[in-house]
TORKOL-4160 file (C-alpha; in steps of 0.2 Angstrom, whole numbers, padded with zeros to 4 digits, m for minus):
218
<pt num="1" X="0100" Y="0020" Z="0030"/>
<pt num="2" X="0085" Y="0032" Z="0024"/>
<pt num="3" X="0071" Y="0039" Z="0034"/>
<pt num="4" X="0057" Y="0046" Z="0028"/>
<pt num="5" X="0062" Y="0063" Z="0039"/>
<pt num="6" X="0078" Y="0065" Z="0027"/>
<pt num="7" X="0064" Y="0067" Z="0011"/>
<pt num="8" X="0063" Y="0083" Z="0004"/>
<pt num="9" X="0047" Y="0084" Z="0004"/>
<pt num="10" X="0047" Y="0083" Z="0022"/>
<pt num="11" X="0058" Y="0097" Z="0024"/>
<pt num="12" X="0044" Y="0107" Z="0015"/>
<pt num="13" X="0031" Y="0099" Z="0028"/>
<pt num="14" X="0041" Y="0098" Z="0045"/>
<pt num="15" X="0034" Y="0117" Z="0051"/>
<pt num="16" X="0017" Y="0115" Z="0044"/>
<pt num="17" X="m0001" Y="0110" Z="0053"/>
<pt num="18" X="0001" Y="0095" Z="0044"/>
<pt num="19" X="0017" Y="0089" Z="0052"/>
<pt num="20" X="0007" Y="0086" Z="0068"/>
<pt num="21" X="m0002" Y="0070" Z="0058"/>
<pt num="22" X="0015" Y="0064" Z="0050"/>
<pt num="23" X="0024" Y="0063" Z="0064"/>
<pt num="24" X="0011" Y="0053" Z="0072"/>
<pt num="25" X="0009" Y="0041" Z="0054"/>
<pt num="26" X="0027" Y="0040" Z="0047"/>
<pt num="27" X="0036" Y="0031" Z="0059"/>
<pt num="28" X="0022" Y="0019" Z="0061"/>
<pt num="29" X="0021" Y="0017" Z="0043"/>
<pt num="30" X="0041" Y="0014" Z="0042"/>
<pt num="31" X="0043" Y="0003" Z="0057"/>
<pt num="32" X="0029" Y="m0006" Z="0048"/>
<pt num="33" X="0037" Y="m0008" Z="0029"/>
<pt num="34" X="0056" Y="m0010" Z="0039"/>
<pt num="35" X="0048" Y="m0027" Z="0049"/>
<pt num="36" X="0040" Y="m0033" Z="0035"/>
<pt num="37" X="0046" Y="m0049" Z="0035"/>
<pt num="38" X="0029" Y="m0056" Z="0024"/>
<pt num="39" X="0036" Y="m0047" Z="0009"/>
<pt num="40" X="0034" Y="m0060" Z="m0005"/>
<pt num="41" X="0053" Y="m0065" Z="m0012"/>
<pt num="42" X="0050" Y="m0064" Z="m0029"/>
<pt num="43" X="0049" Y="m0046" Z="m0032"/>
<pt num="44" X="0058" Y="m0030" Z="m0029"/>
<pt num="45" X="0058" Y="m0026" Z="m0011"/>
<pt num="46" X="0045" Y="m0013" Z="m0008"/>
<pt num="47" X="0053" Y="m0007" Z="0010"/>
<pt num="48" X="0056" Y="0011" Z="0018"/>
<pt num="49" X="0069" Y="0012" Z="0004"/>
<pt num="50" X="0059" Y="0010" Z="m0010"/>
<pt num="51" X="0047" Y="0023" Z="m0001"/>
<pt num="52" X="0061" Y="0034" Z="0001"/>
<pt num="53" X="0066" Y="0033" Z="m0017"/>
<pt num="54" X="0047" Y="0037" Z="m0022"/>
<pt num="55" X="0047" Y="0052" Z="m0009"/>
<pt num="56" X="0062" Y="0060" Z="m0019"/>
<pt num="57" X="0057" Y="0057" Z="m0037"/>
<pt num="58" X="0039" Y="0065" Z="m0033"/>
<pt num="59" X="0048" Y="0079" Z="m0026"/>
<pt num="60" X="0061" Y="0081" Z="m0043"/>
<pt num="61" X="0045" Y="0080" Z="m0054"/>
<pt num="62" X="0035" Y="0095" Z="m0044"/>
<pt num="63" X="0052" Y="0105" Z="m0047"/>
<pt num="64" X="0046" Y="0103" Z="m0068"/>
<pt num="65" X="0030" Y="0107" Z="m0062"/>
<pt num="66" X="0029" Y="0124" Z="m0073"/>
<pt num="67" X="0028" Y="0133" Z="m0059"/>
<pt num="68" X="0012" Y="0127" Z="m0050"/>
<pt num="69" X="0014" Y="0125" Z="m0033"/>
<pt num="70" X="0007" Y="0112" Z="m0024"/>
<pt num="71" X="m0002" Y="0116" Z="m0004"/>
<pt num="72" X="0001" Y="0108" Z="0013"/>
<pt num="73" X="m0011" Y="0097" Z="0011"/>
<pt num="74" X="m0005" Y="0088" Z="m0004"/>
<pt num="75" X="0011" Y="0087" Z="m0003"/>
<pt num="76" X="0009" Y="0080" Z="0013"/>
<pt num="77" X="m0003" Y="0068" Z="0007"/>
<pt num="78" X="0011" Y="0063" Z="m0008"/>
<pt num="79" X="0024" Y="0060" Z="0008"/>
<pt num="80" X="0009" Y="0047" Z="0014"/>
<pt num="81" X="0008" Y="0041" Z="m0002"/>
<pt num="82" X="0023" Y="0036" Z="m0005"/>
<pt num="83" X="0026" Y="0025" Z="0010"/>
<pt num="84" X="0009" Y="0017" Z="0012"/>
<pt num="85" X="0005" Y="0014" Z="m0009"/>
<pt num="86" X="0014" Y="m0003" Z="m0007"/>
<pt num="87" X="0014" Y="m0008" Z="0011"/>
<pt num="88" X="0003" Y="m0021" Z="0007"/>
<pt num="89" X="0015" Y="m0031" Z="m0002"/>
<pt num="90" X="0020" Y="m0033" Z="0014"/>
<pt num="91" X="0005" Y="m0043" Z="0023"/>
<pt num="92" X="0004" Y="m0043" Z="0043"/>
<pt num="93" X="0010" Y="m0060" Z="0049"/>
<pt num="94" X="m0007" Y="m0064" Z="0052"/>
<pt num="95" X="m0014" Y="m0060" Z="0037"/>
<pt num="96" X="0001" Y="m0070" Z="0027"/>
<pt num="97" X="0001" Y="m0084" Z="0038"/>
<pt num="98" X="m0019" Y="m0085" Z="0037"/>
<pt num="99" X="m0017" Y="m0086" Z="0018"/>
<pt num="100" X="m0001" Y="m0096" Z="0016"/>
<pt num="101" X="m0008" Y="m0111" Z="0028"/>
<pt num="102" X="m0025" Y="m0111" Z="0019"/>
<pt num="103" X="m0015" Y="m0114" Z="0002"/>
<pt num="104" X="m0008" Y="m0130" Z="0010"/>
<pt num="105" X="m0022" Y="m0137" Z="0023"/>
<pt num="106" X="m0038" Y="m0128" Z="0014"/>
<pt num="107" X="m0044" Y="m0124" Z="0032"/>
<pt num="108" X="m0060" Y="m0114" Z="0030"/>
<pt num="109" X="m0059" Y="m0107" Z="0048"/>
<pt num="110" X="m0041" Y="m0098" Z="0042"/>
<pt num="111" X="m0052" Y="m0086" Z="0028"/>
<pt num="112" X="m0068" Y="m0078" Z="0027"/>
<pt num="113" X="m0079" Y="m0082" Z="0015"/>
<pt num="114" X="m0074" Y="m0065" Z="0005"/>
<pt num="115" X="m0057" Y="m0069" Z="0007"/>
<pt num="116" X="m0058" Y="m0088" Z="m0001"/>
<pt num="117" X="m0067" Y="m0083" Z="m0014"/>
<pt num="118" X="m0056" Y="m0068" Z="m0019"/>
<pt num="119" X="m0042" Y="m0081" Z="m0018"/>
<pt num="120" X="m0051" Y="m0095" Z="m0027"/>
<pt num="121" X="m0056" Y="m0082" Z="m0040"/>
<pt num="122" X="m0038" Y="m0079" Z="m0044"/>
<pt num="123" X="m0033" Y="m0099" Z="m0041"/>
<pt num="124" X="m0046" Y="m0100" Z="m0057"/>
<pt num="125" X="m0039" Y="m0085" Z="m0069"/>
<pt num="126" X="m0021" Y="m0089" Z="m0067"/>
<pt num="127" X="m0018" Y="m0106" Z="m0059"/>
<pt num="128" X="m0029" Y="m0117" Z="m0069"/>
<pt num="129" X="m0043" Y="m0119" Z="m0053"/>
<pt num="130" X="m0032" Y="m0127" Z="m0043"/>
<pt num="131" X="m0043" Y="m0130" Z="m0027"/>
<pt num="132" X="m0033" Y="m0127" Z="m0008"/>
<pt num="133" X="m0025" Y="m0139" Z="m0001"/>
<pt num="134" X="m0013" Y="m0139" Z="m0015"/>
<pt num="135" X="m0013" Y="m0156" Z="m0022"/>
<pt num="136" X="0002" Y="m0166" Z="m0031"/>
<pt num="137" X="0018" Y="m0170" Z="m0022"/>
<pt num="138" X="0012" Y="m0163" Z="m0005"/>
<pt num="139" X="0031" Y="m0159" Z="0004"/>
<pt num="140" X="0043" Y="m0159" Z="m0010"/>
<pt num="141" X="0052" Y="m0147" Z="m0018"/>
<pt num="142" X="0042" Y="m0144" Z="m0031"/>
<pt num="143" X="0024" Y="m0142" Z="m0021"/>
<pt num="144" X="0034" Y="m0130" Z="m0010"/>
<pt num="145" X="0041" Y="m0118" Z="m0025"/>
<pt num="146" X="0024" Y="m0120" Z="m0032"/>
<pt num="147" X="0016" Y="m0113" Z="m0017"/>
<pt num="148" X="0028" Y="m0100" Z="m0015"/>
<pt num="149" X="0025" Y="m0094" Z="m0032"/>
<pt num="150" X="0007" Y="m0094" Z="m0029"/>
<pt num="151" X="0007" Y="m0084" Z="m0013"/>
<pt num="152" X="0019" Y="m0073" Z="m0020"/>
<pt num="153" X="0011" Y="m0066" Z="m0037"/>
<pt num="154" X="m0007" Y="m0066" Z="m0026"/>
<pt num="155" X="0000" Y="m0055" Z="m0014"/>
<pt num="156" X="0006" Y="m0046" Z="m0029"/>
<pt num="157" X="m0012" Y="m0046" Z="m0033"/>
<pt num="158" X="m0020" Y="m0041" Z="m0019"/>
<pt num="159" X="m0007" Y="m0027" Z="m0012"/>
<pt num="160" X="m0018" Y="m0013" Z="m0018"/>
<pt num="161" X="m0033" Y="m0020" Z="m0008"/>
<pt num="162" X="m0021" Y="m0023" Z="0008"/>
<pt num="163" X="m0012" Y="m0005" Z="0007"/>
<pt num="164" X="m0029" Y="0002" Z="0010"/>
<pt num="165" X="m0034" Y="m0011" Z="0024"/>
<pt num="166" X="m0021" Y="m0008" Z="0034"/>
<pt num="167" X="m0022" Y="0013" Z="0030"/>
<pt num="168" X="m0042" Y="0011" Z="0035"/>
<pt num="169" X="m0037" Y="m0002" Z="0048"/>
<pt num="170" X="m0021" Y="0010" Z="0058"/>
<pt num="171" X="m0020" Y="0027" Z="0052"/>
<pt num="172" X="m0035" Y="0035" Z="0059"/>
<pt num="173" X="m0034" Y="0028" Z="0076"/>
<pt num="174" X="m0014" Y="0035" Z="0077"/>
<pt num="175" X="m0017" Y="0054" Z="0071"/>
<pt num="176" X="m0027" Y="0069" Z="0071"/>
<pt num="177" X="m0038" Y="0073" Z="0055"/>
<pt num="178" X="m0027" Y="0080" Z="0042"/>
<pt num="179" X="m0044" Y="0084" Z="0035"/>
<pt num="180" X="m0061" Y="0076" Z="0035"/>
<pt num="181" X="m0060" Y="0059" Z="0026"/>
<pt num="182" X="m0041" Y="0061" Z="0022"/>
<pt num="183" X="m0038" Y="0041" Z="0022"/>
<pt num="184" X="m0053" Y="0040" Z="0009"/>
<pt num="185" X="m0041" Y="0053" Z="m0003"/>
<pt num="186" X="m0026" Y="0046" Z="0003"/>
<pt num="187" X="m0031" Y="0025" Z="m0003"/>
<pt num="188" X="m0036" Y="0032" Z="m0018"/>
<pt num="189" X="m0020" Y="0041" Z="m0021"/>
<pt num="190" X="m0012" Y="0026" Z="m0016"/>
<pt num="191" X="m0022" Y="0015" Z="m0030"/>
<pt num="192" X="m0017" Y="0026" Z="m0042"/>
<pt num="193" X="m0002" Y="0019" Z="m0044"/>
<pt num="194" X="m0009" Y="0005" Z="m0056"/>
<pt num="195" X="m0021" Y="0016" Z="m0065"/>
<pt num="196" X="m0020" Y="0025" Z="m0083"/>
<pt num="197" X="m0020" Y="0044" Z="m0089"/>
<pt num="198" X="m0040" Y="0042" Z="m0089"/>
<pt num="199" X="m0041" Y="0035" Z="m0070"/>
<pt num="200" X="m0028" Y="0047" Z="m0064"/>
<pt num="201" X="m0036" Y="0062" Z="m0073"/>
<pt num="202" X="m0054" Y="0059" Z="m0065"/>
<pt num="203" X="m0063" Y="0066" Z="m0053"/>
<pt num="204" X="m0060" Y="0055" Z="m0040"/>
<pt num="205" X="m0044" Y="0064" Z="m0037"/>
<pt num="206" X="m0055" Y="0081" Z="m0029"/>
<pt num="207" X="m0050" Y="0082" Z="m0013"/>
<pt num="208" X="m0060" Y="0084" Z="0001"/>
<pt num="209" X="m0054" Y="0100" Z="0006"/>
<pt num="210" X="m0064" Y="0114" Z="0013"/>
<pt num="211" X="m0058" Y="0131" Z="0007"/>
<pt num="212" X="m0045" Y="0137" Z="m0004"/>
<pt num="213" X="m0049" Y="0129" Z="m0024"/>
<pt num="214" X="m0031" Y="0130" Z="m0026"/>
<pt num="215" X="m0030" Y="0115" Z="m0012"/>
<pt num="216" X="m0040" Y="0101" Z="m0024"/>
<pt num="217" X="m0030" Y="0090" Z="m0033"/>
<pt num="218" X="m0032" Y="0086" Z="m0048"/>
């Protein structure tokens, strides 16, 4: 079993000012991804060991890193990063459920009116406009793999927006600053994952760090 406090990149953090902010974050973050019973069946799992694995191969590619080294600030925010990019495919219970019952029952009170529309967006792109409830052979095999599939690739969809919801929604209220506006870095950094040489080379990626130049990333 891996922990996030077995990561390399920790052992380079645990004596710095910022290990004050991960200790209070990671093990929310990994009880999180390690209950995640929501995670969506289809796919790789993305739990604490997917995370781990991330963890370590950031740290083997900063060892190629023709020598520039990287500050406090972001290597912690790589730790973060790496467990927190995917933790929403893994929806709170809530969240699932509220999503999952409004595909079979088309409750309006289970969405807001965002949320509905982002999913019927979708239901119109990839699924042919099908409309909640989801009609056909209501409680049968196939209208159950069906609804599975659906609720599956849309949290697939969605996992970016949810990864920065529940970062904006937990993280500030469980740690002290790492710096002003960390989360806003760190949810960028996160979305990055699914982003080209030209989105990961803007200027998005300038830290809001006050001080040192060499602590910007970019």
């Amino acid at each position: 079993m891996t922990s996030w406090q077995q990561t390399k990149l920790w052992a380079t953090l645990k004596d710095t000012p910022q290990a004050m902010t991960l200790s209070a974050c990671m093990p929310v973050i990994e009880t999180t991804l390690k209950k995640a019973g929501s995670a969506p069946l289809d796919f790789t799992l993305h739990d604490e060991d997917h995370s781990f694995r991330v963890a370590e191969m950031m740290n083997a590619l900063l060892q190629g890193n023709h020598g520039r080294t990287l500050s406090d600030i972001e290597r912690a925010l790589l730790l973060l990063s790496a467990y927190v990019h995917d933790i929403g495919m893994s929806p709170t219970v809530s969240l699932a459920g509220r999503h999952w019952t409004y595909l079979h029952t088309g409750d309006k009170d289970l969405l807001s009116k965002s949320e509905a529309d982002d999913l019927q967006t979708w239901l119109d792109t990839h699924w042919g406009g099908i409309q909640p409830p989801i009609q056909g052979a209501v409680g049968t095999p196939t209208s159950f793999t069906q609804s599975q599939q659906i609720f599956s690739y849309y949290c697939r969809h969605k996992h970016n927006d949810w990864s920065e919801q529940w970062a904006r929604e937990i993280l500030p209220g469980i740690a002290p600053l790492l710096f002003p506006n960390w989360v806003d870095d760190l949810v960028t950094l996160c979305r990055s994952h699914h982003e080209g040489i030209v989105g990961l080379r803007s200027e998005r990626f300038t830290a809001r760090v006050v001080g040192n130049p060499s602590q910007v990333l970019n």
